[in-house]
C-alpha positions as CSV (number, residue, x, y, z in Angstrom):
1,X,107.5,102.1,117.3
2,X,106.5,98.4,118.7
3,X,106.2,96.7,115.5
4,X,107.1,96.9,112.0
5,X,105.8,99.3,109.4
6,X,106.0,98.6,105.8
7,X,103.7,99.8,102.5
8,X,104.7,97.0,100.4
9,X,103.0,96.9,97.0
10,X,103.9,94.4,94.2
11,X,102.0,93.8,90.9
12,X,102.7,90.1,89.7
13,X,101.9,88.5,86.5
14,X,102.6,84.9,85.3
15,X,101.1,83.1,82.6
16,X,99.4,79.6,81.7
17,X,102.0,76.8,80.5
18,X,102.9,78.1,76.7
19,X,100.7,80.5,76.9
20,X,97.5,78.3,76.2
21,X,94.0,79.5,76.5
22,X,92.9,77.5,79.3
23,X,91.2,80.1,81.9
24,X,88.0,79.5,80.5
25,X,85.2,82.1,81.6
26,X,84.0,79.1,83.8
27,X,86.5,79.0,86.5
28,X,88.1,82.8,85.8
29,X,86.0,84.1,88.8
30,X,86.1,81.3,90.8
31,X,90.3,80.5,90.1
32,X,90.4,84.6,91.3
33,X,88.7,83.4,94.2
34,X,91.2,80.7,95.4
35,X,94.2,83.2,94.8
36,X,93.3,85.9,96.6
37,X,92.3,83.2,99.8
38,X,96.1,81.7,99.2
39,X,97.3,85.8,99.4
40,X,95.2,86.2,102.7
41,X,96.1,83.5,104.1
42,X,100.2,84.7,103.7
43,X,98.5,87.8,105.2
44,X,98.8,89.9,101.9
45,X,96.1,92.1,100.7
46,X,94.6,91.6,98.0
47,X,94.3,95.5,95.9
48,X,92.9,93.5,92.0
49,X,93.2,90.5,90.4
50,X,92.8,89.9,86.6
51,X,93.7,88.2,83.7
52,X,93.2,86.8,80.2
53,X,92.4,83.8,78.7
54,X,96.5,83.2,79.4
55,X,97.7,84.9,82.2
56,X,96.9,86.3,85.6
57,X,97.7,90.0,87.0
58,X,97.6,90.1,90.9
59,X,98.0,93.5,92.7
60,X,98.8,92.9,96.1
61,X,100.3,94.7,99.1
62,X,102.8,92.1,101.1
63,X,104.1,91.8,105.1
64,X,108.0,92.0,105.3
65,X,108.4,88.6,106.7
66,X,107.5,86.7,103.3
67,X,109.3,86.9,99.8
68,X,107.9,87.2,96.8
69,X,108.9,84.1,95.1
70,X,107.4,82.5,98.4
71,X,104.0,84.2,97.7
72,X,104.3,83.4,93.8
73,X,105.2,79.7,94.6
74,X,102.0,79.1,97.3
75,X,99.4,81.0,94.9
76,X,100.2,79.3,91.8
77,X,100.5,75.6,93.6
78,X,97.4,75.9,94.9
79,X,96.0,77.7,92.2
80,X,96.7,74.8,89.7
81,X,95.6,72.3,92.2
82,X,92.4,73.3,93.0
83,X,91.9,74.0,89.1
84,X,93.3,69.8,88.5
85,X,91.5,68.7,91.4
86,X,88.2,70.2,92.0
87,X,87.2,72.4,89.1
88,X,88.2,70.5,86.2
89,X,90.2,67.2,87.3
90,X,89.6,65.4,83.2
91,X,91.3,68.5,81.7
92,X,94.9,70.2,81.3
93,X,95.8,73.1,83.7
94,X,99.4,74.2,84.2
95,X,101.7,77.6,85.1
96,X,104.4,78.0,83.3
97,X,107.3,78.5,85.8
98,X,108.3,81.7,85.4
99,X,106.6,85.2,86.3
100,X,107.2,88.7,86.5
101,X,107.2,90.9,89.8
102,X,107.1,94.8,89.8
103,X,107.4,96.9,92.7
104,X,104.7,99.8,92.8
105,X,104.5,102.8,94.5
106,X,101.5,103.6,96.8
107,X,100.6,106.5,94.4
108,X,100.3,104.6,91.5
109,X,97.9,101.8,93.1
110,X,95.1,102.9,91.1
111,X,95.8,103.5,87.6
112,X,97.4,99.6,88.2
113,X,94.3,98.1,89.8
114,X,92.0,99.7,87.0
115,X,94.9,98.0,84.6
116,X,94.5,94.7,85.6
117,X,90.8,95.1,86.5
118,X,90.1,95.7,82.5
119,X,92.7,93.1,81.5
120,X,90.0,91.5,78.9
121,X,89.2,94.9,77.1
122,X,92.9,95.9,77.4
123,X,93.7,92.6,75.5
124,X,91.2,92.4,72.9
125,X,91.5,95.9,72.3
126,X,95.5,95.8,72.2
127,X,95.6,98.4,74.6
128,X,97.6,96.5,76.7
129,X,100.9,98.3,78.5
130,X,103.5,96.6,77.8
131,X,105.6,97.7,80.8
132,X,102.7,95.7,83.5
133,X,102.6,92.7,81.3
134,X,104.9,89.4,81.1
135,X,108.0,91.0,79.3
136,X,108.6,88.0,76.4
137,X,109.2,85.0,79.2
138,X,107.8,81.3,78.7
């Protein structure tokens, strides 16, 4: 083999600072946009990416020569800058610091991505699965 092989798959989720409402309807798609650019740009691949009103799920298979808290750390910086400095530069946008990683296998990619993909109905709902969501961290 002349070069590495790896099926990397990790399902992150971090929230807004104490857990305030702030990704407005507005910028959801457009703050989607500018994570999954940071994610290609570490040469991940973005598999879904959705959230709530408080919190962002990103599905995302990763190359073996970054780590995760290096991934987490480049899409939430520039994340919250674009959102401070472009979008909405007169308002408050922050992460909190902390996030939650989970490893997932290749064979359950899909039930994940539809997951995250219907993060709004799961929420509203309160159909959420506790197990994929932010386990009690601020």
């Amino acid at each position: 083999m002349r070069r590495n092989f790896t099926q990397l798959y990790v399902h992150l989720v971090w929230a807004t600072w104490d857990r305030q409402p702030i990704i407005t309807p507005d910028i959801q798609e457009p703050l989607y946009n500018v994570i999954a650019h940071e994610c290609q740009q570490m040469e991940c691949t973005v598999i879904a990416i959705g959230g709530f009103a408080d919190h962002v799920h990103l599905l995302t298979g990763f190359p073996s020569s970054i780590a995760i808290a290096n991934l987490v750390k480049q899409v939430k910086g520039s994340s919250s800058h674009w959102v401070n400095f472009h979008e909405k530069p007169d308002d408050f946008f922050k992460w909190q610091g902390s996030y939650a990683a989970f490893t997932i296998h290749q064979q359950d990619l899909d039930p994940v991505t539809a997951y995250i993909q219907n993060q709004s109905a799961h929420h509203q709902q309160k159909t959420d699965i506790p197990a994929w969501e932010i386990p009690s961290i601020k």
